[in-house]
KOLTOR-138232 format. One record per atom (N, C-alpha, C, O): residue in three letters; x, y, z. Coordinates in steps of 0.05 Angstrom, whole numbers, plus 5000, padded with zeros to 4 digits. Atoms other than C-alpha are relative to their C-alpha. Layout:
# KOLTOR-138232
ALAXYZ;...
# end
This chain:
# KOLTOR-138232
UNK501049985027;UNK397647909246;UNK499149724990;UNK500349524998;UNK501350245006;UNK393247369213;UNK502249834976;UNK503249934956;UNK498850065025;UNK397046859176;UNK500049984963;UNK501549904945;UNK501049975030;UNK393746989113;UNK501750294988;UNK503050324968;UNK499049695003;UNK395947759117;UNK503349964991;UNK504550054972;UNK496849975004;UNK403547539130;UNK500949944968;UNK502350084954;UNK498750135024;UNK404647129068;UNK499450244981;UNK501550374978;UNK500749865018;UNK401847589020;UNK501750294999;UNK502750414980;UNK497749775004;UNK406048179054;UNK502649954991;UNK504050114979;UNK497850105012;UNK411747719045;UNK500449964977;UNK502649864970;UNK500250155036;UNK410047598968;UNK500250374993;UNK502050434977;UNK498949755008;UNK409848418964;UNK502950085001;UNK504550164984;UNK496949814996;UNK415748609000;UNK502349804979;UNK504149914967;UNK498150235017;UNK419547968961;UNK501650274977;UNK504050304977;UNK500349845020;UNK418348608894;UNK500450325014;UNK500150525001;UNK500349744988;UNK418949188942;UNK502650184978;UNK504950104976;UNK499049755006;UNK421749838901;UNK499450215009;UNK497150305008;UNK499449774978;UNK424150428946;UNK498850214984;UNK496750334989;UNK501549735021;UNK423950928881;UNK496649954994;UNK494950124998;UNK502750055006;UNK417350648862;UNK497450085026;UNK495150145026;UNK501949984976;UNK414450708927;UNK499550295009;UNK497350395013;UNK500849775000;UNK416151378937;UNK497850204983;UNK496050364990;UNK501749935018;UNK413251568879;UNK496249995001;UNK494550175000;UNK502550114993;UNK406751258889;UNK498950175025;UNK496750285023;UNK500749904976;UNK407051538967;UNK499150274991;UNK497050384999;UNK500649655008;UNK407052258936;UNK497449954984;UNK495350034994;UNK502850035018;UNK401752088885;UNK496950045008;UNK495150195001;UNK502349884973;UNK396851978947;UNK499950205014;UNK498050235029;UNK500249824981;UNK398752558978;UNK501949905025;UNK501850085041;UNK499350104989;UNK402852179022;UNK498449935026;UNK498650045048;UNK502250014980;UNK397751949064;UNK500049675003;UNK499249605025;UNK498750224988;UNK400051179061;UNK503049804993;UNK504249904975;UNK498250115012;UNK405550749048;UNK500749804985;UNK498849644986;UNK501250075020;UNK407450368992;UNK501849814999;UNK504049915006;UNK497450195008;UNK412049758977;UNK500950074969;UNK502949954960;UNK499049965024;UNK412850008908;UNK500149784970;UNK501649764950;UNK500550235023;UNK409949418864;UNK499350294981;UNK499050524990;UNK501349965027;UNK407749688793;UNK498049864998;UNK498349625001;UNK503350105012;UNK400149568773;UNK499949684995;UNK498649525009;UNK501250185006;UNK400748988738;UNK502349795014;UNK501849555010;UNK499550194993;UNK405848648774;UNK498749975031;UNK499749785044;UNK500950004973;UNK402248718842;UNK497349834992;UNK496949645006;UNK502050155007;UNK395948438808;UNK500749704993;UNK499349504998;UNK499050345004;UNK399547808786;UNK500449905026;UNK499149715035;UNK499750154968;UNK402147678855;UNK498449975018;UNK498349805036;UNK502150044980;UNK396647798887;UNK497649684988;UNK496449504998;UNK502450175011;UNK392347408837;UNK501749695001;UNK500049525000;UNK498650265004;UNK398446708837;UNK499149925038;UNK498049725048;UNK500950064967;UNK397446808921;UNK497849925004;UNK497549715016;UNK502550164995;UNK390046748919;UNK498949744994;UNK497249615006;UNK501050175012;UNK389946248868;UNK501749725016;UNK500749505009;UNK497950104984;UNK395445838914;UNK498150005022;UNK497849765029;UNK500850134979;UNK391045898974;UNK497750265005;UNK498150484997;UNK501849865009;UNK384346238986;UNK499350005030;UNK500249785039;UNK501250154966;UNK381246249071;UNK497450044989;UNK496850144968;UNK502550054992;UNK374346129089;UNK498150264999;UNK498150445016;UNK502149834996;UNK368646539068;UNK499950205024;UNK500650435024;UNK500049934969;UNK367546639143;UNK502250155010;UNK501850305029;UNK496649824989;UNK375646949153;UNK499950264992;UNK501750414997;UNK498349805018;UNK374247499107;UNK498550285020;UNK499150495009;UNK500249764980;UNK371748029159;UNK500850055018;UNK499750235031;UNK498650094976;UNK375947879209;UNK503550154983;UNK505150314993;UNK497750035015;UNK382147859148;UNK499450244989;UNK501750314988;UNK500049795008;UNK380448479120;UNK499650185012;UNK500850395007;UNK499249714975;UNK378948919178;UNK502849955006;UNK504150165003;UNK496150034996;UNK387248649196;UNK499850144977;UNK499450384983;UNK498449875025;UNK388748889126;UNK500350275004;UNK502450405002;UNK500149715006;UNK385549559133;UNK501850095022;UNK502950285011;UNK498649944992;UNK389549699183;UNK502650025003;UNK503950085023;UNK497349994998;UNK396049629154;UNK500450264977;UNK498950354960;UNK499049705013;UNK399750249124;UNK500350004975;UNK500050214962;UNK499750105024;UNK401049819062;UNK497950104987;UNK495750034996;UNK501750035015;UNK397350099003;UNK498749764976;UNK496449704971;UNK499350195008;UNK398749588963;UNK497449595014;UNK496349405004;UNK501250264991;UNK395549059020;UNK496350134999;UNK494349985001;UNK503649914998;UNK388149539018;UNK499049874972;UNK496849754969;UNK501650055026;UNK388249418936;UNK499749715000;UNK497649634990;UNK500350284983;UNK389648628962;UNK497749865012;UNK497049635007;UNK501450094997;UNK384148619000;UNK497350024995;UNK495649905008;UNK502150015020;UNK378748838951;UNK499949804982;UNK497849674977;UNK499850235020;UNK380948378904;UNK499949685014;UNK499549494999;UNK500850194984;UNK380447838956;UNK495850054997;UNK494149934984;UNK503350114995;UNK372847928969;UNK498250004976;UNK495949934974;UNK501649955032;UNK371248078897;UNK499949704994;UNK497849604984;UNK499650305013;UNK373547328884;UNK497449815012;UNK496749605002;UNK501350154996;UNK368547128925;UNK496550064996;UNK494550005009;UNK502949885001;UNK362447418899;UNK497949814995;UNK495649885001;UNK502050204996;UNK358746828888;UNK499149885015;UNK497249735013;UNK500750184964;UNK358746608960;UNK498450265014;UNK496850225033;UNK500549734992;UNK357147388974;UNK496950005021;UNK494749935011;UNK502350054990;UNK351847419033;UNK499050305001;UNK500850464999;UNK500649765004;UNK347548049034;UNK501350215025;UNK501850455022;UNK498249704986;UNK350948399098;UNK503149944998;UNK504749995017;UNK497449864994;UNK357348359075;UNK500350244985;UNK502550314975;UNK499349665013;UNK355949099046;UNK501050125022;UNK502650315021;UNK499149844975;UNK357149279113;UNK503049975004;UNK504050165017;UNK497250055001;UNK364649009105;UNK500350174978;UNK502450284982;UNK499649805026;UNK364449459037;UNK500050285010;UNK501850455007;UNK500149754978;UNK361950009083;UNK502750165016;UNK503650385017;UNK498750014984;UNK366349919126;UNK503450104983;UNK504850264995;UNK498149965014;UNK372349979076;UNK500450274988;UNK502450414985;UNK500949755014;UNK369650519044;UNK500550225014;UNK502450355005;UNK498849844977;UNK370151009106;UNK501149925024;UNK500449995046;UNK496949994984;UNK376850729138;UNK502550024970;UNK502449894950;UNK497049955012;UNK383750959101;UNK498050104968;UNK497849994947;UNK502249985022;UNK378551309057;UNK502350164978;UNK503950314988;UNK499449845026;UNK381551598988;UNK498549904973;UNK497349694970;UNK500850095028;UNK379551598915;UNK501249714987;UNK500549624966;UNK499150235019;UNK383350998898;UNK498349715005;UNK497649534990;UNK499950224991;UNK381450518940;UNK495350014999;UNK493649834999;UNK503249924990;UNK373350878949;UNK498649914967;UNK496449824964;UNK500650075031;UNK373050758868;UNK500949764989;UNK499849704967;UNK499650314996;UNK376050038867;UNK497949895005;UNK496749764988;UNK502150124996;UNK370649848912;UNK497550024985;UNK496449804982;UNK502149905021;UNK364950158866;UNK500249744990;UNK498749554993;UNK500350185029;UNK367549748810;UNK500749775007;UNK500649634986;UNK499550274995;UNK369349108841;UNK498049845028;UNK497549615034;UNK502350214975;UNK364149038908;UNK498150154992;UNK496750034975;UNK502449934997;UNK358949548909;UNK497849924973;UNK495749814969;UNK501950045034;UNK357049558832;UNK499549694998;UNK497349674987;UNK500350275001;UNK357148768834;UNK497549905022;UNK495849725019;UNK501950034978;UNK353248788896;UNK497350024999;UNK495749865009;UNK502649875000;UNK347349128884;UNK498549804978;UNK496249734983;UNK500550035021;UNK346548808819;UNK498849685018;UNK496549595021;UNK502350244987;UNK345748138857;UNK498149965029;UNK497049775039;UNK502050094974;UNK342148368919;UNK497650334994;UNK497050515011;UNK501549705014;UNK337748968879;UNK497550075026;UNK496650295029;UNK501649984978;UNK333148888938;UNK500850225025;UNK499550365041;UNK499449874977;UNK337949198980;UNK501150284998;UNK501850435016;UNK498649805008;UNK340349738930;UNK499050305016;UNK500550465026;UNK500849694989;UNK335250388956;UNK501050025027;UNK502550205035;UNK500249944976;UNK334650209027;UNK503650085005;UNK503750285020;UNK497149954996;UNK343450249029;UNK501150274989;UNK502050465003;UNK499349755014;UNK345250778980;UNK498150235001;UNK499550434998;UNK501249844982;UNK339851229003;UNK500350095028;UNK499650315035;UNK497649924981;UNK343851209068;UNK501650145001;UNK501850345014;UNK496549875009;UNK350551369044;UNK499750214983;UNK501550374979;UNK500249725015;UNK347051878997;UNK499550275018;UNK499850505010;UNK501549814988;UNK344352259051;UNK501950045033;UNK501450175053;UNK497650004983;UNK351152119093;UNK501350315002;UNK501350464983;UNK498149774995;UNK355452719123;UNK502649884988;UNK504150044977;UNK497750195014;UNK361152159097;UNK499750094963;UNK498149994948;UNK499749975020;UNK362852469034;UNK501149714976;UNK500549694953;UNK499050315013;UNK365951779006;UNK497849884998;UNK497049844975;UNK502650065012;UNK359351509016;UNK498050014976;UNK497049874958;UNK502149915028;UNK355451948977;UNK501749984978;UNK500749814963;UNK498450185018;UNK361251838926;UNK498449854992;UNK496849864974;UNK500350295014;UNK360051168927;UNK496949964986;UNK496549814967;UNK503450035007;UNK351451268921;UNK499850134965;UNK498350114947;UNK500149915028;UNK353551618863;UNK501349854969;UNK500749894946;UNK498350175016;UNK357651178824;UNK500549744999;UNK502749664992;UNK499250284981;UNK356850488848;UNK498049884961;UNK498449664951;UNK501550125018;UNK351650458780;UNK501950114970;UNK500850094948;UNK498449985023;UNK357950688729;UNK500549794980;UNK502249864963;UNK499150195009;UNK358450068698;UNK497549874981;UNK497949774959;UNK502150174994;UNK350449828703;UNK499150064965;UNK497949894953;UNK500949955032;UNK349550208622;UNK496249964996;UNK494550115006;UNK502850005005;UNK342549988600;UNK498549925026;UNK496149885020;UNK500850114976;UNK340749768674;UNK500150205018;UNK499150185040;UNK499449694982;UNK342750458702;UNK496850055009;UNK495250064991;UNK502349874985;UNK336550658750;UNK500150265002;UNK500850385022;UNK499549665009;UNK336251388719;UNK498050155021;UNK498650385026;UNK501549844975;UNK331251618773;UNK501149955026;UNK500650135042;UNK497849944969;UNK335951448837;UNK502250094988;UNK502950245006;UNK497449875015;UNK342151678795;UNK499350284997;UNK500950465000;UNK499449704992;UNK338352288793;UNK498550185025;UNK498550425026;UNK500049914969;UNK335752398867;UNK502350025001;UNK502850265005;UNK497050054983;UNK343052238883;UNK501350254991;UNK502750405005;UNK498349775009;UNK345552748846;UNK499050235006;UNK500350365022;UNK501549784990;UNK341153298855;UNK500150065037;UNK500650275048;UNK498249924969;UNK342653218936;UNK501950075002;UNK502450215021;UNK498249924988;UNK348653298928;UNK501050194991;UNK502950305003;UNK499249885022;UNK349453708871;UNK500650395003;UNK501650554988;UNK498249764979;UNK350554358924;UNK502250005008;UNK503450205016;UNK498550054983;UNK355553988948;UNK502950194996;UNK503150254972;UNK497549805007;UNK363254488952;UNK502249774995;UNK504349844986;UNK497350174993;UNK367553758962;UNK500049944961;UNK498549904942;UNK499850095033;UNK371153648899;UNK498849684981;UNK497949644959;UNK499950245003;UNK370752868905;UNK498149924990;UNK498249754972;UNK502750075013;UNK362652878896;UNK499650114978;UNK498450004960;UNK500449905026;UNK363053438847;UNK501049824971;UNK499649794952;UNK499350185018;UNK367352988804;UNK497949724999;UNK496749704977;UNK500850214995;UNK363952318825;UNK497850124979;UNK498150044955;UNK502249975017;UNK357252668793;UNK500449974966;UNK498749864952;UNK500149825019;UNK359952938731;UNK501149634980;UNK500349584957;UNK498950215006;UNK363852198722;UNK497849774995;UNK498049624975;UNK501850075007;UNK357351868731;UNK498149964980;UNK497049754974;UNK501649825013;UNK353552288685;UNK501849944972;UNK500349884954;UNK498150015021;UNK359052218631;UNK500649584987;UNK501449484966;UNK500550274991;UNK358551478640;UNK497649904988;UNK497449764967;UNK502450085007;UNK352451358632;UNK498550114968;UNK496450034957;UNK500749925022;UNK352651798567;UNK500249794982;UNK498949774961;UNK498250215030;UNK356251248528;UNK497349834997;UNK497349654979;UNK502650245004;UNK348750868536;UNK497550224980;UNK496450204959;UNK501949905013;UNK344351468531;UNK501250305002;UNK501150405024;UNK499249734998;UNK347352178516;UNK497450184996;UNK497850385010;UNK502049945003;UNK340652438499;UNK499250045031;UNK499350275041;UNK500849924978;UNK338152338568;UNK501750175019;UNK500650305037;UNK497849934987;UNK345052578599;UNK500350364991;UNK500950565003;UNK499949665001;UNK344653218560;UNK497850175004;UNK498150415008;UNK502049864987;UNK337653378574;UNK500050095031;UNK500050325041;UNK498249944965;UNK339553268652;UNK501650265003;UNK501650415022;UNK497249804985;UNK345053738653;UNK498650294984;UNK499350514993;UNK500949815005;UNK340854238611;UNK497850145024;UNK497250375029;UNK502549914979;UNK335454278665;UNK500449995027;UNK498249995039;UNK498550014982;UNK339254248726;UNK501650175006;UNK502150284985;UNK498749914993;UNK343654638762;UNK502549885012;UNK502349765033;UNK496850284992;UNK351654258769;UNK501850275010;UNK501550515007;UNK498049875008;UNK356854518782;UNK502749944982;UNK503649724976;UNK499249875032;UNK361254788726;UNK502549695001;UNK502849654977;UNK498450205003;UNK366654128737;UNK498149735012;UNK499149545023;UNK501650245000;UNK360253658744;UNK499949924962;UNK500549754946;UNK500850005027;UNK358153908682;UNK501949994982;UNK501549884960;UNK498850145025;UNK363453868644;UNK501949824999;UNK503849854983;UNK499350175001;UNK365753268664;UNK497649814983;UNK497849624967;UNK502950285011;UNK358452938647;UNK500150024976;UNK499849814963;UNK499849935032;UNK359153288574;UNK502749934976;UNK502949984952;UNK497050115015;UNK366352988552;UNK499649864975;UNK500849934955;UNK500350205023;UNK363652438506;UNK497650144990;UNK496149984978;UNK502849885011;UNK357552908485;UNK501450184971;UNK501250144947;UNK499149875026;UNK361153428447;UNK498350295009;UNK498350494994;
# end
């Protein structure tokens, strides 16, 4: 294991709670395992460790494929918040390390983290690269993908690209997986808080389904 990985597991387990962990393990479905920090104290430790010692640009694809492969949930939300820190050094293929995160130890927690801390950040400073990528992953059999093509612009408000937001949706918007049906409806609901007008004309002229739509209509009324 890389020495970067150890210390940091050692700064978890230091806080490890058994009850807490369980708890958490069920939460996912039990699908990984958990040292049992609480939210905000796992964010502090993680954030006193980074600020304590940071590796090389260059380590972090190497240090985060190690991560993803540990059982620790706890070390996946770790190593998002690692590459987020470095977004100003950010070179245009490390989406492919975002990629890459995105479909290994795939769930909602970790596939909607990245949105809001790499992809949505990403695009914004490499917009060049936003169609040719998310037109990929939209048109992916990788349901997390298309997820992500769907939601990666939740944040973007007056900057939202309302004509790929609604290709994206309309592909997928057959789709039976709950994850995209929500992902749309979350999008769509999202983007109301800028323009509900355009968000309720959309969903009038369209065909969703019935937990797209009334997820996208929450803040509408």
């Amino acid at each position: 294991m890389h020495v970067y990985i150890t210390g940091i597991e050692k700064a978890f387990r230091k806080h490890a709670d058994t009850v807490h962990a369980a708890s958490a393990k069920a939460y996912l479905r039990n699908q990984f395992e958990h040292f049992g920090l609480p939210t905000p104290l796992r964010r502090s430790t993680s954030k006193a460790y980074m600020k304590n010692e940071l590796p090389a640009y260059e380590e972090l694809p190497v240090i985060i494929k190690a991560i993803w492969q540990q059982p620790y949930r706890e070390l996946h939300y770790f190593a998002i918040e690692l590459l987020a820190v470095y977004k100003k050094e950010w070179e245009k293929d490390i989406i492919y390390l975002a990629e890459y995160m995105i479909t290994h130890k795939s769930w909602w927690d970790t596939v909607d983290a990245i949105s809001s801390e790499i992809t949505g950040p990403y695009f914004l400073r490499f917009p060049e690269q936003t169609k040719q990528v998310t037109k990929q992953w939209n048109q992916s059999d990788n349901f997390w993908l298309q997820r992500s093509s769907i939601i990666f612009q939740k944040a973007y408000r007056s900057k939202t690209d309302t004509k790929l937001l609604s290709a994206y949706i309309l592909h997928c918007a057959r789709s039976k997986e709950f994850f995209v049906q929500k992902a749309i409806g979350w999008a769509l609901r999202e983007y109301s808080k800028t323009n509900p007008g355009w968000v309720q004309q959309f969903v009038n002229t369209h065909t969703l389904a019935p937990l797209s739509k009334r997820e996208a209509l929450k803040r509408i009324g």
